[in-house]
C-alpha positions in Angstrom: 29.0 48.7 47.8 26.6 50.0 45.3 27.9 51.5 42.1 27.8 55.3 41.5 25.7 56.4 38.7 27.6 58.2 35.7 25.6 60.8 33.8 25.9 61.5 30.1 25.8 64.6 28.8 22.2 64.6 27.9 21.0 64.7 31.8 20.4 60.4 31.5 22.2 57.5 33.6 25.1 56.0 31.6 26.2 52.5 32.5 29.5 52.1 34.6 30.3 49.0 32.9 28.1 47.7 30.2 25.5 49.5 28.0 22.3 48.2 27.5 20.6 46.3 24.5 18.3 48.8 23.2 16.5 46.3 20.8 16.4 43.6 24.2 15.3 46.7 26.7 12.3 47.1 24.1 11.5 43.6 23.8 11.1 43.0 27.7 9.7 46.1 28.3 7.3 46.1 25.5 6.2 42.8 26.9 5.9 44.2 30.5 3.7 46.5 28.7 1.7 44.2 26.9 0.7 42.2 30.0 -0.3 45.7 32.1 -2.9 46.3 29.1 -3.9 42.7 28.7 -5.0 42.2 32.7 -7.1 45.1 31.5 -9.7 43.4 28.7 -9.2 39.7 29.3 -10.4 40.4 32.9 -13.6 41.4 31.1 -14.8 38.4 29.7 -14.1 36.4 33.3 -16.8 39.2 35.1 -19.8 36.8 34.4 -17.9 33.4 35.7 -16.5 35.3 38.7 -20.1 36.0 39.7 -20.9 32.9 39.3 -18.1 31.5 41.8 -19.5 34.0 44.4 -22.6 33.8 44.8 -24.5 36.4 46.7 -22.1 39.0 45.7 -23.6 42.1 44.8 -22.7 43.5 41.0 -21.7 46.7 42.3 -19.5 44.8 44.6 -18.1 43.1 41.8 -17.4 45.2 39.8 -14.5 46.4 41.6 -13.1 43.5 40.3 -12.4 45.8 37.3 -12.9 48.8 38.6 -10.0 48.1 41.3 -7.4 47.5 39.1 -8.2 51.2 36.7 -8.5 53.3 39.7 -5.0 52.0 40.5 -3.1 52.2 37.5 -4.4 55.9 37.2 -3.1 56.9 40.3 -0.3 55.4 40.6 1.3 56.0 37.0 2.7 59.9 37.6 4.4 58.8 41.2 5.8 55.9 40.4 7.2 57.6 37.2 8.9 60.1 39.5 10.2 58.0 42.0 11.5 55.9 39.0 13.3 59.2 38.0 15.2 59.4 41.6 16.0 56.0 42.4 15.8 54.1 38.7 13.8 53.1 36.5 15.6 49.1 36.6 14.5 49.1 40.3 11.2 50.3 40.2 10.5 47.9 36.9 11.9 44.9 38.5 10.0 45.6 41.5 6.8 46.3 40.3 7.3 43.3 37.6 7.7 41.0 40.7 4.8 42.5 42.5 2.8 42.2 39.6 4.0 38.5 39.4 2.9 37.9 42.8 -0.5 39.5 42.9 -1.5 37.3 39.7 -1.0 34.4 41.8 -3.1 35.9 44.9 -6.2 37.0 41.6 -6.1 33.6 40.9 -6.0 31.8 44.2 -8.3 33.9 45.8 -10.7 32.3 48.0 -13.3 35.0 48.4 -14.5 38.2 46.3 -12.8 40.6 48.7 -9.7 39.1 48.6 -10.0 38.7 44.8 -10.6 42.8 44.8 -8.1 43.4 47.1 -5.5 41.4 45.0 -6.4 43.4 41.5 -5.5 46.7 43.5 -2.7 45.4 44.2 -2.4 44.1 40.9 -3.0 47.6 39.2 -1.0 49.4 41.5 2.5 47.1 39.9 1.3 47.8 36.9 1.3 51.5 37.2 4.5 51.8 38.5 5.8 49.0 35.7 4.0 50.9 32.6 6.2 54.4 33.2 9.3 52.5 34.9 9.4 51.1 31.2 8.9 53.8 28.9 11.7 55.6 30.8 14.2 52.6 30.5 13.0 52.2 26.5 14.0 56.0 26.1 16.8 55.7 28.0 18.3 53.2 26.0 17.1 54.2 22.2 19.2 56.8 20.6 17.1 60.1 20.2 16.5 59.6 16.8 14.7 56.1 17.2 12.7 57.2 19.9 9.7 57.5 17.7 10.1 54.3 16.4 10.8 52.6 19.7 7.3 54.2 20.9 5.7 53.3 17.8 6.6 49.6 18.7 5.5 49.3 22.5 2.4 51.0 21.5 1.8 48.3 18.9 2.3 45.4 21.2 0.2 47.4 24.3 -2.0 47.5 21.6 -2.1 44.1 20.3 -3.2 43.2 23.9 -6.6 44.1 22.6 -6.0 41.3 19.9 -5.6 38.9 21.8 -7.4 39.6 25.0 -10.9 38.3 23.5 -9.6 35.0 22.0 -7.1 33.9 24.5 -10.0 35.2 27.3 -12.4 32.9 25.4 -10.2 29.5 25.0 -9.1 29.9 28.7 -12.2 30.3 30.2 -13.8 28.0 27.7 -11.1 25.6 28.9 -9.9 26.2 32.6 -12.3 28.8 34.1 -12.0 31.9 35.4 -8.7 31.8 38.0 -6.7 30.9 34.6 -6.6 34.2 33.0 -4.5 34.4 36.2 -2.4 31.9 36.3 -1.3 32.3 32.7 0.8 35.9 34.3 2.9 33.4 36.3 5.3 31.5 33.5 5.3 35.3 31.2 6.0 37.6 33.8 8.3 34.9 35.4 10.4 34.5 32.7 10.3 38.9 31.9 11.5 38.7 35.5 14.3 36.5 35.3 15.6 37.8 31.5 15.2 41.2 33.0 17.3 40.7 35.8 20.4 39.5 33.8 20.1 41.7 30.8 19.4 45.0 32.3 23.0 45.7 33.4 23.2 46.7 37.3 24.1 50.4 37.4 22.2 51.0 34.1 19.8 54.1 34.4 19.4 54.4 38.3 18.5 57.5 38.1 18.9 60.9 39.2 20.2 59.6 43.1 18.2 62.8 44.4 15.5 63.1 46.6 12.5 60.8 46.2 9.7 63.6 45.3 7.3 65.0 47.8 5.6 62.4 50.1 2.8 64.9 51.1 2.2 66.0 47.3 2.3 62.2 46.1 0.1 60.7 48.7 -2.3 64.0 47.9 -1.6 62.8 43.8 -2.5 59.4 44.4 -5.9 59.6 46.4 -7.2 62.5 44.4 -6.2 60.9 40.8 -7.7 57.4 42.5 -10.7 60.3 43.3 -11.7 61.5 40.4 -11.1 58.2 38.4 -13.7 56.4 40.5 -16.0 59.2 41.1 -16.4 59.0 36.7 -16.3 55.5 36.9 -19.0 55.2 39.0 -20.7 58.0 39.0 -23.7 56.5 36.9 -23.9 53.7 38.7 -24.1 56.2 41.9 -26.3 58.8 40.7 -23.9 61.8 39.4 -25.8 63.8 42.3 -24.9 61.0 45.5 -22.7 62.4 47.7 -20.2 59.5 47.3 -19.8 60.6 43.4 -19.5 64.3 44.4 -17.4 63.9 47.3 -14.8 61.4 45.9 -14.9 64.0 42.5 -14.6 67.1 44.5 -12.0 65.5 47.0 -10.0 64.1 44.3 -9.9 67.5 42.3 -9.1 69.0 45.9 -5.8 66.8 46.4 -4.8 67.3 42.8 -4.6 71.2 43.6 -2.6 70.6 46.1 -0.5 68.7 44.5 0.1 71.4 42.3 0.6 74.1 44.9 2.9 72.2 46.6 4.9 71.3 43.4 5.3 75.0 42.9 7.9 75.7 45.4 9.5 72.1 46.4 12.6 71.2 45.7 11.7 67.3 45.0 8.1 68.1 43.7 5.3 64.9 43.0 4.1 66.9 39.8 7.5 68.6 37.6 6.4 71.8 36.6 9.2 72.5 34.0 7.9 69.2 31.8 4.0 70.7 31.7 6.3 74.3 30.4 6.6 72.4 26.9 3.4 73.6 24.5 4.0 70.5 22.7 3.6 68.6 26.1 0.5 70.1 27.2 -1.0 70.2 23.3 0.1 66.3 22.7 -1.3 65.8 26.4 -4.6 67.0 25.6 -5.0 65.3 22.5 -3.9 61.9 24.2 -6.9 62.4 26.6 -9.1 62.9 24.2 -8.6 60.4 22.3 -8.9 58.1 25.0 -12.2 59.6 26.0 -13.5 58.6 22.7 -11.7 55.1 21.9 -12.8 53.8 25.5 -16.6 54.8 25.0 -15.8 52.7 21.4 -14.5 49.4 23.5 -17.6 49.6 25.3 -20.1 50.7 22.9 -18.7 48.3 20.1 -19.0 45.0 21.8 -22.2 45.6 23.5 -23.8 46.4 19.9 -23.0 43.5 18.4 -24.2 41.6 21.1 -27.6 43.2 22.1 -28.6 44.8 18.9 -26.9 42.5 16.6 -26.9 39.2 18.9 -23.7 38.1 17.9 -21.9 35.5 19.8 -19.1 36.3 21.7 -16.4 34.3 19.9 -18.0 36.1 16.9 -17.7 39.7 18.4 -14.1 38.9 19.8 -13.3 37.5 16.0 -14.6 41.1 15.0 -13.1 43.3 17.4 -9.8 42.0 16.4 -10.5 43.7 13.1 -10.0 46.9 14.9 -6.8 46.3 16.7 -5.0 45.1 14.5 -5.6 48.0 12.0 -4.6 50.1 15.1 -1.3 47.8 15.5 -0.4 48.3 11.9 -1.0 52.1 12.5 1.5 52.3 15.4 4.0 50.4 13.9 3.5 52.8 10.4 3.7 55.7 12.8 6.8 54.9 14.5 8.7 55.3 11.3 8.0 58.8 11.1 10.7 60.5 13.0 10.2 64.4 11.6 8.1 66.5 14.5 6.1 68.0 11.3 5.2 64.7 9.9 4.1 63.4 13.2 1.6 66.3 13.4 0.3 66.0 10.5 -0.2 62.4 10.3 -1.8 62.7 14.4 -4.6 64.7 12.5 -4.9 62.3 9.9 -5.5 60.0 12.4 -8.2 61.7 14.4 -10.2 62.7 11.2 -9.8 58.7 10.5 -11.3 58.1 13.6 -13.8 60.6 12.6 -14.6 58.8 9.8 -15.1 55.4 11.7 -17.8 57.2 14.2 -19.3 58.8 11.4 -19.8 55.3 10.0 -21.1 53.8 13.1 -23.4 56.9 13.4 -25.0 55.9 10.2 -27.5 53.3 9.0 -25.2 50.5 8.3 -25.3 49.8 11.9 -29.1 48.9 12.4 -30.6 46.4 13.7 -29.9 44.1 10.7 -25.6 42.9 10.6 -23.5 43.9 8.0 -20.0 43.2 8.9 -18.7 43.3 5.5 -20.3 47.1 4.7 -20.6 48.4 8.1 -18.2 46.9 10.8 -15.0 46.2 8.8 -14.6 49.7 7.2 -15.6 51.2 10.8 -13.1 49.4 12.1 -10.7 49.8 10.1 -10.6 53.5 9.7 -11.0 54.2 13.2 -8.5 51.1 14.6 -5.8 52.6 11.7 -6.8 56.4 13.0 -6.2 55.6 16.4 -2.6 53.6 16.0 -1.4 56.3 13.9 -3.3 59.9 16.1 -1.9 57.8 20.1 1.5 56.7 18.5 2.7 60.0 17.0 1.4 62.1 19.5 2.5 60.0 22.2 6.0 60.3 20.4 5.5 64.5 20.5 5.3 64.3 24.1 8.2 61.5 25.1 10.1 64.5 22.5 9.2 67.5 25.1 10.2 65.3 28.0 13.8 66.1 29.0 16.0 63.0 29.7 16.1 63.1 33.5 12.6 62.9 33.8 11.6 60.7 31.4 9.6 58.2 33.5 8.1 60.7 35.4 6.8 62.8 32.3 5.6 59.6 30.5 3.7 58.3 33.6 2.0 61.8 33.7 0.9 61.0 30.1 -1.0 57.9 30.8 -2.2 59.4 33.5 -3.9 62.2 31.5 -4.5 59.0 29.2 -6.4 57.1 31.8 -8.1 59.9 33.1 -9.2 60.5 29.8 -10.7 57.3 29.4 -12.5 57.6 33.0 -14.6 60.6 31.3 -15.2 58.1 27.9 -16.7 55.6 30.0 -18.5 57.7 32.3 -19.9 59.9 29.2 -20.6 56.5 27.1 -23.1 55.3 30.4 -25.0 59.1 30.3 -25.5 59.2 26.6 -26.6 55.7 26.8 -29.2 56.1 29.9 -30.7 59.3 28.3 -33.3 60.3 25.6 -36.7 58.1 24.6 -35.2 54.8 24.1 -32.1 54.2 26.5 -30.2 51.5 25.1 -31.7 51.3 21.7 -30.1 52.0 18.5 -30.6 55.6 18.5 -28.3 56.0 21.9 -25.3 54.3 20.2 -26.0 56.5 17.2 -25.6 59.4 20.2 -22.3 58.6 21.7 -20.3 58.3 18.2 -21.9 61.7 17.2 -20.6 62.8 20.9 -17.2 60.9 19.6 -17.1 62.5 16.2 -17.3 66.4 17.6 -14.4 65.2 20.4 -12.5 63.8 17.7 -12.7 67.0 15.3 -11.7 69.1 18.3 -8.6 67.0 18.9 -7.6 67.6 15.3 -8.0 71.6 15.3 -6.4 71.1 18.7 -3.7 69.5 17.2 -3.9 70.9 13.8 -3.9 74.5 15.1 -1.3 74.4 18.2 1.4 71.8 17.3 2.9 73.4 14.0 3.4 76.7 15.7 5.6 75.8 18.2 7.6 72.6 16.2 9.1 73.9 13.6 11.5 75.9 15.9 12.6 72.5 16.6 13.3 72.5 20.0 10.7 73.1 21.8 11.9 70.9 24.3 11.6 71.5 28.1 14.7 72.7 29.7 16.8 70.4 31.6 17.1 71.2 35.2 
């Protein structure tokens, strides 16, 4: 017989027998984490090889290859949360660690493009429902007044992904081609699997035991976030006026709202209206997106500079781009220290004026046609690597604060959600700014997008600067629990 759940006083599953490791929970789940986020930019640097192992296919075919696994993740993040919520976050990340598991080995095994695209959906689809399913069993298991810290630390690790995504991309495919980026997920996520399975006690934060929330209102969630995610994705490839990029926008916008409607008045809803009640939630939300509008039109823009403008190699770019995540991992981890609501507001500014700075930077002359890594590209990145570790980690901390206990994967994966979205309208702005004005691709239209970046960036700041500290101080401005 299965064990009944015990509940704490603070709304969270308490474990019948055994409590959980808090510093082991982060560990594995921080790993889980890092391998989500990895599949994302080490992906990248196959695209060219896995053209060349299918010939014929078409680029916009392709490119699904990528684009499959995004759309994906979006949509699937604020469900899975909430089913993690219901039935628990150890089953749903145990689950979606094995699926995850087992749709590396179809990615690398595949023996045509389709079935290669059909395997990163599924791919991205695990690691949607892994990414929340582990932030809520992290949260669950730190004491409230670590939480900052413990977030500080899985964002550094997600973020070292981007660290090591270019150089272990390189040496594999350098090595062992492109199905190897793939096969490497088997022995990690194997071993997450099996350590996860005998030190997350059984019984441990299963959740809430309620209903699972609204099938109607998350299948409507799902296709409209998948929607509007592809619809910005490709809408430059498309044309922003083809009825494809319209109808998928529109649609997807559609579904969302009735999502919402429905969530209103439901007694299991796919969207939890009393989390989005928090002004810290929606503020730190908001910032969160745009900041990932701005740092993904960066990983695009900053790669493809130094490589048509400044013809670097890529070993050489990759070597480079490191510079800029690991400022942004020392950021995290400096963040996550800072436990006080007011200091995290404050230093979430300071972090979005950094990344000011670093667009301003890359705005200016030093990044001409001539390279200057040592006056242009290592302060850039830097300032706007550190900025962005410390602006995602304490407001991403802000909103895991506003998220009641019982709903904590569920209000996370609504977060990255926002997140992702966010970056969907980077990308899609990054491919605009770059196809318009007299010389499309040229010097002056990277100049454009980190001007676009720097006025997003300052109005994060006064966002930030102007809502947070009203409603903090208070200290409590926690959403209710239900």
């Amino acid at each position: 017989m299965p064990e009944e759940p015990a509940h704490g006083r603070d709304g969270g599953a308490r474990s019948p027998s055994r409590p959980a490791d808090p510093a082991l929970v982060l560990a594995l789940c921080s790993g889980a984490g890092f391998m989500a986020f990895l599949d994302l930019s080490i992906v990248t640097l196959a695209f060219p090889d896995v053209l060349d192992d299918f010939p014929g296919a078409s680029l916009d075919t392709a490119a699904w290859v990528l684009g499959g696994y995004t759309v994906l993740l979006a949509a699937v993040l604020t469900p899975a949360g909430r089913i993690a919520d219901s039935v628990g976050r150890r089953t749903v990340f145990l689950w979606s660690l094995g699926a995850f598991t087992a749709a590396s080995l179809l990615c690398a095994v595949a023996p045509s493009l389709w079935w290669l695209i059909a395997a990163r959906c599924v791919q991205g689809a695990a690691a949607g429902g892994m990414i929340p399913a582990a932030l809520g069993l992290i949260l669950a298991a730190t004491p409230r007044g670590r939480i900052a810290r413990a977030v500080g630390t899985w964002s550094a690790v997600a973020g070292f992904s981007a660290v090591v995504g270019p150089a272990a991309g390189g040496l594999l495919l350098r090595g062992f081609g492109w199905r190897s980026v793939f096969f490497v997920n088997l022995p990690l996520c194997g071993a997450m699997l099996a350590a996860a399975a005998v030190a997350l006690p059984r019984g441990w934060s299963r959740g809430s035991g309620g209903r699972l929330p609204d099938a109607v209102g998350s299948a409507a969630l799902v296709l409209g976030v998948g929607g509007v995610v592809t619809a910005l994705t490709e809408g430059h490839a498309w044309g922003w006026g083809d009825i494809r990029t319209a109808g998928l926008g529109l649609g997807g916008l559609a579904l969302v709202g009735v999502t919402v409607l429905r969530s209103r008045g439901h007694a299991a809803p796919a969207l939890e209206p009393v989390v989005w009640r928090s002004p810290v939630y929606r503020t730190a939300n908001a910032g969160l997106g745009m900041l990932n509008a701005t740092m993904f039109a960066w990983m695009l823009a900053a790669p493809l500079f130094a490589a048509h403008i400044w013809n670097w190699p890529v070993l050489r770019t990759a070597g480079a781009l490191s510079v800029g995540a690991v400022a942004s991992t020392v950021g995290s981890l400096a963040a996550g220290r800072l436990t006080r609501p007011a200091a995290q507001v404050k230093t979430a500014v300071l972090g979005a004026l950094s990344f000011t700075g670093s667009n301003a930077l890359w705005a200016s002359d030093l990044f001409g046609p001539t390279p200057d890594f040592l006056g242009g590209w290592l302060p850039a990145a830097v300032l706007g690597g550190g900025g962005l570790g410390l602006a995602l980690t304490c407001l991403s901390s802000l909103a895991a604060g506003a998220v009641p206990p019982p709903l904590f994967a569920g209000g996370l994966g609504m977060t990255l959600t926002v997140r992702q979205i966010g970056g969907a309208v980077g990308v899609a702005g990054f491919a605009a700014i770059m196809a318009s004005g007299p010389d499309p691709g040229g010097i002056a239209s990277y100049h454009r997008v980190f001007i676009a970046a720097m006025a997003v960036n300052i109005l994060c700041a006064a966002l930030v600067c102007t809502l947070l500290p009203a409603v903090r101080p208070a200290g409590a401005d926690r959403a209710p629990t239900p």
